[in-house]
N, C-alpha and C positions, 0 to 999 in steps of 0.2 A: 527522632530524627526523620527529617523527609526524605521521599526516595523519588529518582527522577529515570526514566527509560528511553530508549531513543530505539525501538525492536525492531522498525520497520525492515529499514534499509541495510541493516546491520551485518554486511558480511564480514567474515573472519579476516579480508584480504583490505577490507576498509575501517578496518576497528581502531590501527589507531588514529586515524583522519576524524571517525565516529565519535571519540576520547577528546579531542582538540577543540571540535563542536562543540561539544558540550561542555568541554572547561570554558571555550569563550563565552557563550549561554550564559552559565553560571556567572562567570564576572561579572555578565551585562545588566543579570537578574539583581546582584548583591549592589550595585550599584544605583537600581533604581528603588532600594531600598527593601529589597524581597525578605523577609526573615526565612534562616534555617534551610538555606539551599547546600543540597547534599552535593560534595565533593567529586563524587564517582556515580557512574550509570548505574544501573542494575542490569548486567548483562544474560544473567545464569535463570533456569526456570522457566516455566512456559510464558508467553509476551503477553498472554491477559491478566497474568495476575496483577502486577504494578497497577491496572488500572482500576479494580474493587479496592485496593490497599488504604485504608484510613489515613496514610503517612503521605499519601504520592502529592508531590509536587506538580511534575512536570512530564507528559511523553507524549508518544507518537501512535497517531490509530489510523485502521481502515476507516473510509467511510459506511461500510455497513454495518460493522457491530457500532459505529455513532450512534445512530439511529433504532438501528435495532436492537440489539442485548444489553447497550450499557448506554443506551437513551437516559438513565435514570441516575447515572453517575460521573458521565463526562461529559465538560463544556468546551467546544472549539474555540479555538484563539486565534490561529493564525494557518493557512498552508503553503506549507515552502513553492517554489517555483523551483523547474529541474532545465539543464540546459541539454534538452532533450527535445529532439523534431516533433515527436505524438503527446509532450508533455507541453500546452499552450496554454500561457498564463498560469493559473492555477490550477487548472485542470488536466487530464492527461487519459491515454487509452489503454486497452491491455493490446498487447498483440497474440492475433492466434496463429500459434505456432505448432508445425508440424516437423517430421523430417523429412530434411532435404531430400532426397530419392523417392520418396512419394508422389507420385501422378497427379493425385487428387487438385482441381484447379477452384473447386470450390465446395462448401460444406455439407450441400447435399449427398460426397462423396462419402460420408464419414459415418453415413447412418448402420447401423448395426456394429460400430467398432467400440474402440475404448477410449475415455475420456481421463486423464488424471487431472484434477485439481489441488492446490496447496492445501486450502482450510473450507471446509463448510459454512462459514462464515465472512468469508472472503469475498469483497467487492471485485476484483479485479479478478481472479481466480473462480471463480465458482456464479456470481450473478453475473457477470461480464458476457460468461459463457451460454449460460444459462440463457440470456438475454438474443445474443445472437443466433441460437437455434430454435427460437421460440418458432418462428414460421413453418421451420422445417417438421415438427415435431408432429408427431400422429398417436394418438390417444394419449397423452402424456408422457408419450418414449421417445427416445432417439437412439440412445445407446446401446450396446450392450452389458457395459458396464464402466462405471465410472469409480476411480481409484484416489482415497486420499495419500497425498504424498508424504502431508507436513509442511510441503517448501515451494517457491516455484522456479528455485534452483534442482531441488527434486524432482518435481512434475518438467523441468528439460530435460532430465538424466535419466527420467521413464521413458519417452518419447524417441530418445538416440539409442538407448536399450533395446527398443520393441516394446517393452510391457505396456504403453499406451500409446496411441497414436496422434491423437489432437491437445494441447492444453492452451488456457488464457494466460498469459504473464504481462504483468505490470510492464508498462514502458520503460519506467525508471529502473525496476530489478533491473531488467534486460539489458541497458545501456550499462549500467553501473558492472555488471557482469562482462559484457562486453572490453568493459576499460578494464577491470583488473582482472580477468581470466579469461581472456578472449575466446580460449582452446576449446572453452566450455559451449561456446556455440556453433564447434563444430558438426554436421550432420544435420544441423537444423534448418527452416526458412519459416520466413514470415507469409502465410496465407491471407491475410487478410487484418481487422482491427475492428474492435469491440465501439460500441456507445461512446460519447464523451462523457466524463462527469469529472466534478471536483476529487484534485486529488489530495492525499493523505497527511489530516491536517495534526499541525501539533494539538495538545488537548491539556488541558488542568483539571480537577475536581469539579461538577457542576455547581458543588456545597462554597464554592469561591466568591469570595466578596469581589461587588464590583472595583473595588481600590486595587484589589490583587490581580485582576485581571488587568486593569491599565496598566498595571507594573510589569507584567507579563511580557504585555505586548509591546510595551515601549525596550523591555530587553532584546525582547527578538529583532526589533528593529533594528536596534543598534549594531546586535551582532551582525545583521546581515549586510554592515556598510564598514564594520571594521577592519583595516590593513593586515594585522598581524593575523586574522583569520581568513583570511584569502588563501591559502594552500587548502587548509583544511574546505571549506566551500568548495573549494574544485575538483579538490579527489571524491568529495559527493555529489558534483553536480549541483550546487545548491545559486540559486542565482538572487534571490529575495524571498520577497513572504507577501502573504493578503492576508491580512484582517477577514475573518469570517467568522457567523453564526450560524447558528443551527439548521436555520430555515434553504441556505446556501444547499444542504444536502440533500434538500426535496429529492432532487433527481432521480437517485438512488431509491428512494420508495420508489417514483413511476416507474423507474426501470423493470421492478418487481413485478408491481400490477402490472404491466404490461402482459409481460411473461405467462402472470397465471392467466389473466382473459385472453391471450391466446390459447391456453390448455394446457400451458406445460410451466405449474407452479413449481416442481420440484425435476432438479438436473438428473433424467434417468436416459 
Protein backbone atom coordinates (compact mmCIF):
# COMPACT_ATOMS: atom_id res chain seq x y z
CA UNK A 1 0.00 0.00 0.00
CA UNK A 2 1.28 3.49 -0.58
CA UNK A 3 1.81 6.10 1.86
CA UNK A 4 1.49 9.84 1.39
CA UNK A 5 2.81 12.69 4.09
CA UNK A 6 1.91 16.12 4.30
CA UNK A 7 5.01 16.99 7.55
CA UNK A 8 5.72 20.27 6.72
CA UNK A 9 3.09 22.43 7.83
CA UNK A 10 1.42 20.11 10.04
CA UNK A 11 0.37 21.62 13.27
CA UNK A 12 -1.70 19.79 15.96
CA UNK A 13 -4.16 23.02 15.74
CA UNK A 14 -4.42 22.53 11.87
CA UNK A 15 -4.57 18.65 11.44
CA UNK A 16 -7.77 18.40 10.83
CA UNK A 17 -7.86 21.20 7.86
CA UNK A 18 -4.28 18.99 7.10
CA UNK A 19 -6.82 15.57 6.89
CA UNK A 20 -9.32 17.58 4.32
CA UNK A 21 -6.33 18.43 2.05
CA UNK A 22 -5.44 15.67 1.65
CA UNK A 23 -8.58 13.71 1.44
CA UNK A 24 -9.25 16.26 -1.47
CA UNK A 25 -5.51 15.47 -2.95
CA UNK A 26 -6.55 12.04 -2.90
CA UNK A 27 -9.85 12.32 -4.78
CA UNK A 28 -8.13 14.66 -7.35
CA UNK A 29 -5.17 11.98 -7.61
CA UNK A 30 -7.89 8.72 -7.96
CA UNK A 31 -9.47 10.70 -10.44
CA UNK A 32 -6.93 11.44 -12.78
CA UNK A 33 -6.38 7.83 -12.63
CA UNK A 34 -3.48 7.43 -9.97
CA UNK A 35 -3.34 3.76 -8.71
CA UNK A 36 -3.24 2.80 -4.97
CA UNK A 37 -3.50 6.30 -3.30
CA UNK A 38 -3.38 5.82 0.49
CA UNK A 39 -6.58 6.97 2.50
CA UNK A 40 -4.82 8.65 5.47
CA UNK A 41 -1.50 10.73 5.95
CA UNK A 42 1.22 9.24 7.69
CA UNK A 43 1.23 11.50 10.55
CA UNK A 44 3.47 9.65 13.48
CA UNK A 45 7.51 9.17 13.12
CA UNK A 46 10.09 11.37 12.30
CA UNK A 47 9.10 13.43 8.68
CA UNK A 48 12.09 11.88 6.75
CA UNK A 49 11.19 8.79 6.91
CA UNK A 50 8.12 8.69 4.35
CA UNK A 51 10.47 10.07 2.02
CA UNK A 52 13.34 6.97 1.60
CA UNK A 53 10.06 4.64 2.02
CA UNK A 54 9.69 2.33 -1.26
CA UNK A 55 5.75 2.67 -0.80
CA UNK A 56 5.60 6.77 -0.74
CA UNK A 57 3.38 8.21 -2.98
CA UNK A 58 3.02 11.54 -2.29
CA UNK A 59 4.62 14.44 0.40
CA UNK A 60 5.81 17.58 1.43
CA UNK A 61 9.84 18.74 1.71
CA UNK A 62 12.13 21.48 2.47
CA UNK A 63 14.09 22.71 -0.20
CA UNK A 64 17.43 21.72 1.13
CA UNK A 65 17.24 18.06 1.95
CA UNK A 66 15.65 18.45 -2.14
CA UNK A 67 18.89 18.94 -3.17
CA UNK A 68 20.87 17.81 -0.84
CA UNK A 69 20.35 14.44 1.21
CA UNK A 70 17.52 13.12 -0.77
CA UNK A 71 18.69 14.61 -4.26
CA UNK A 72 18.81 10.93 -5.14
CA UNK A 73 15.10 10.05 -4.17
CA UNK A 74 12.87 12.80 -4.53
CA UNK A 75 11.35 14.49 -7.67
CA UNK A 76 9.41 18.11 -7.27
CA UNK A 77 6.04 18.39 -8.68
CA UNK A 78 4.54 21.30 -7.59
CA UNK A 79 5.00 24.32 -4.72
CA UNK A 80 2.06 25.50 -3.01
CA UNK A 81 1.53 29.26 -2.78
CA UNK A 82 0.76 30.70 0.81
CA UNK A 83 -1.50 33.86 1.36
CA UNK A 84 1.21 35.20 3.26
CA UNK A 85 3.03 38.94 2.74
CA UNK A 86 6.91 37.33 2.73
CA UNK A 87 5.40 34.23 1.02
CA UNK A 88 5.47 35.75 -3.03
CA UNK A 89 4.50 33.59 -5.68
CA UNK A 90 6.09 30.39 -4.82
CA UNK A 91 8.65 31.54 -3.14
CA UNK A 92 8.79 32.81 0.50
CA UNK A 93 11.33 34.07 3.44
CA UNK A 94 12.17 32.99 6.84
CA UNK A 95 11.83 35.75 9.47
CA UNK A 96 14.44 36.40 12.06
CA UNK A 97 12.93 36.52 14.99
CA UNK A 98 14.00 37.56 18.19
CA UNK A 99 12.24 38.62 21.66
CA UNK A 100 10.33 41.33 21.90
CA UNK A 101 12.35 43.28 24.83
CA UNK A 102 15.62 42.87 23.17
CA UNK A 103 17.36 46.15 22.11
CA UNK A 104 19.24 44.55 19.51
CA UNK A 105 18.33 46.69 16.13
CA UNK A 106 20.42 44.54 14.00
CA UNK A 107 22.53 41.30 13.92
CA UNK A 108 25.74 42.32 14.46
CA UNK A 109 24.19 42.60 18.03
CA UNK A 110 23.87 38.90 18.40
CA UNK A 111 27.44 37.94 17.99
CA UNK A 112 28.68 35.83 20.85
CA UNK A 113 24.86 34.84 21.89
CA UNK A 114 22.75 31.75 21.18
CA UNK A 115 21.26 30.65 18.16
CA UNK A 116 18.38 27.85 18.10
CA UNK A 117 17.50 26.32 14.85
CA UNK A 118 14.52 23.52 14.08
CA UNK A 119 16.71 20.97 12.05
CA UNK A 120 20.17 20.78 10.62
CA UNK A 121 18.98 20.24 7.48
CA UNK A 122 16.55 22.95 7.38
CA UNK A 123 16.35 25.62 4.54
CA UNK A 124 14.62 28.02 6.33
CA UNK A 125 15.89 27.22 9.88
CA UNK A 126 19.42 26.74 9.76
CA UNK A 127 20.88 27.78 5.93
CA UNK A 128 18.47 30.89 6.04
CA UNK A 129 20.44 31.80 9.08
CA UNK A 130 23.33 30.68 8.34
CA UNK A 131 23.16 32.70 4.99
CA UNK A 132 22.45 35.99 6.74
CA UNK A 133 25.34 36.15 9.02
CA UNK A 134 27.63 35.12 6.58
CA UNK A 135 29.19 38.76 6.42
CA UNK A 136 29.03 39.07 10.02
CA UNK A 137 30.98 35.98 10.82
CA UNK A 138 34.83 36.11 11.84
CA UNK A 139 36.97 32.99 11.34
CA UNK A 140 33.97 30.72 10.89
CA UNK A 141 32.03 31.90 14.29
CA UNK A 142 29.47 34.06 15.26
CA UNK A 143 27.89 32.32 17.95
CA UNK A 144 28.26 31.14 21.11
CA UNK A 145 26.24 28.48 20.73
CA UNK A 146 23.78 27.29 18.50
CA UNK A 147 20.76 24.84 19.79
CA UNK A 148 18.77 22.18 17.92
CA UNK A 149 15.16 22.39 18.86
CA UNK A 150 13.43 19.92 16.65
CA UNK A 151 10.60 22.53 15.59
CA UNK A 152 10.36 26.17 14.75
CA UNK A 153 7.47 26.30 17.01
CA UNK A 154 10.27 25.21 19.55
CA UNK A 155 13.06 27.44 18.33
CA UNK A 156 10.06 30.37 19.24
CA UNK A 157 9.50 28.79 22.74
CA UNK A 158 13.51 28.97 23.20
CA UNK A 159 13.68 32.35 22.40
CA UNK A 160 10.50 33.70 24.72
CA UNK A 161 12.17 31.34 27.41
CA UNK A 162 15.69 32.92 27.22
CA UNK A 163 17.45 29.71 26.30
CA UNK A 164 18.15 31.28 22.76
CA UNK A 165 18.17 34.40 21.60
CA UNK A 166 17.93 34.76 17.78
CA UNK A 167 16.18 32.06 15.33
CA UNK A 168 15.12 31.77 11.35
CA UNK A 169 11.30 30.68 10.94
CA UNK A 170 9.50 30.07 7.92
CA UNK A 171 7.04 32.75 7.04
CA UNK A 172 4.37 30.21 6.44
CA UNK A 173 5.11 28.38 10.14
CA UNK A 174 4.81 31.80 11.46
CA UNK A 175 1.59 33.06 9.96
CA UNK A 176 -0.06 29.78 10.22
CA UNK A 177 0.97 29.98 14.10
CA UNK A 178 -0.20 33.22 14.10
CA UNK A 179 -3.78 32.19 12.92
CA UNK A 180 -4.23 29.32 15.14
CA UNK A 181 -2.21 30.12 18.26
CA UNK A 182 -1.68 33.61 18.19
CA UNK A 183 -0.58 33.56 22.00
CA UNK A 184 2.38 31.73 20.77
CA UNK A 185 3.86 34.93 19.49
CA UNK A 186 3.73 36.49 22.37
CA UNK A 187 7.26 38.17 23.49
CA UNK A 188 8.49 37.97 20.16
CA UNK A 189 9.38 40.53 17.05
CA UNK A 190 10.40 40.26 13.79
CA UNK A 191 14.18 41.77 13.35
CA UNK A 192 14.53 41.51 10.04
CA UNK A 193 14.22 38.54 6.82
CA UNK A 194 16.44 35.90 5.37
CA UNK A 195 17.16 35.31 1.36
CA UNK A 196 14.26 34.71 -1.05
CA UNK A 197 14.05 31.23 -2.33
CA UNK A 198 11.47 28.71 -3.47
CA UNK A 199 9.37 27.54 -1.21
CA UNK A 200 8.41 24.02 0.17
CA UNK A 201 7.53 22.01 -2.74
CA UNK A 202 5.20 18.96 -2.76
CA UNK A 203 7.42 16.01 -3.94
CA UNK A 204 6.89 12.04 -5.40
CA UNK A 205 9.47 9.37 -5.74
CA UNK A 206 12.25 10.61 -8.33
CA UNK A 207 11.93 6.51 -9.45
CA UNK A 208 8.30 8.21 -11.13
CA UNK A 209 7.14 7.58 -14.43
CA UNK A 210 6.83 10.60 -16.36
CA UNK A 211 2.72 9.41 -16.89
CA UNK A 212 2.57 9.60 -12.98
CA UNK A 213 3.94 12.60 -12.70
CA UNK A 214 1.42 14.27 -15.13
CA UNK A 215 -1.12 12.72 -13.01
CA UNK A 216 0.24 14.22 -10.09
CA UNK A 217 0.10 17.31 -11.12
CA UNK A 218 -2.98 17.66 -12.90
CA UNK A 219 -4.50 16.34 -9.29
CA UNK A 220 -2.85 19.08 -7.50
CA UNK A 221 -4.21 21.30 -9.82
CA UNK A 222 -7.62 20.42 -9.55
CA UNK A 223 -7.48 20.31 -6.03
CA UNK A 224 -6.26 23.81 -5.84
CA UNK A 225 -9.60 25.23 -7.79
CA UNK A 226 -12.04 22.86 -5.96
CA UNK A 227 -15.17 24.59 -4.02
CA UNK A 228 -15.80 21.92 -1.33
CA UNK A 229 -11.92 22.50 -0.59
CA UNK A 230 -11.93 26.01 0.18
CA UNK A 231 -12.28 25.95 4.01
CA UNK A 232 -9.57 23.46 4.18
CA UNK A 233 -7.15 25.78 1.65
CA UNK A 234 -7.67 28.57 4.00
CA UNK A 235 -7.26 27.35 7.39
CA UNK A 236 -3.61 26.54 5.43
CA UNK A 237 -3.19 29.37 3.67
CA UNK A 238 -3.06 27.51 0.58
CA UNK A 239 -3.79 29.79 -2.41
CA UNK A 240 -2.47 27.52 -5.57
CA UNK A 241 0.45 25.63 -6.86
CA UNK A 242 3.61 25.97 -9.67
CA UNK A 243 4.74 23.39 -11.51
CA UNK A 244 8.33 22.98 -10.65
CA UNK A 245 11.76 21.14 -11.30
CA UNK A 246 14.66 20.52 -9.82
CA UNK A 247 16.79 22.89 -11.44
CA UNK A 248 13.99 25.82 -9.76
CA UNK A 249 16.01 24.99 -6.41
CA UNK A 250 19.46 26.17 -7.70
CA UNK A 251 19.20 28.86 -5.32
CA UNK A 252 19.47 26.94 -2.33
CA UNK A 253 22.88 25.54 -3.29
CA UNK A 254 24.18 29.35 -4.00
CA UNK A 255 22.80 30.27 -0.98
CA UNK A 256 25.37 27.79 0.53
CA UNK A 257 28.38 28.54 -1.57
CA UNK A 258 27.87 31.77 -0.70
CA UNK A 259 28.03 31.32 2.84
CA UNK A 260 31.06 29.13 2.80
CA UNK A 261 33.24 31.68 0.31
CA UNK A 262 32.36 33.93 2.83
CA UNK A 263 34.00 31.70 5.73
CA UNK A 264 31.45 30.69 7.55
CA UNK A 265 30.29 27.05 5.75
CA UNK A 266 28.98 25.65 8.99
CA UNK A 267 26.27 27.75 11.64
CA UNK A 268 28.67 28.17 14.64
Amino acid sequence: MAIASLPMYDLPEARAATDAWWAGLARAFRKEGVADVPTDLVHDGHYHEPWRAPDLLFSQTCGYPLIFDFADVLRPLATPCYAVPDAVGYTYYSHLIIRADDPAQGLEAFRGRVAAINNWDSQSGMSALRHALAPHARGGRFFASVTETGGHRASMAAIVAGAADIAAVDCVTFAMVGRHTPRALDGLRILGRSARVPGLPYVCPRSASADLVRRLRAGIAHAMVDPSLAEARDALLITGAVNVEREDYAGIGSLEREAAEAGYPTLA
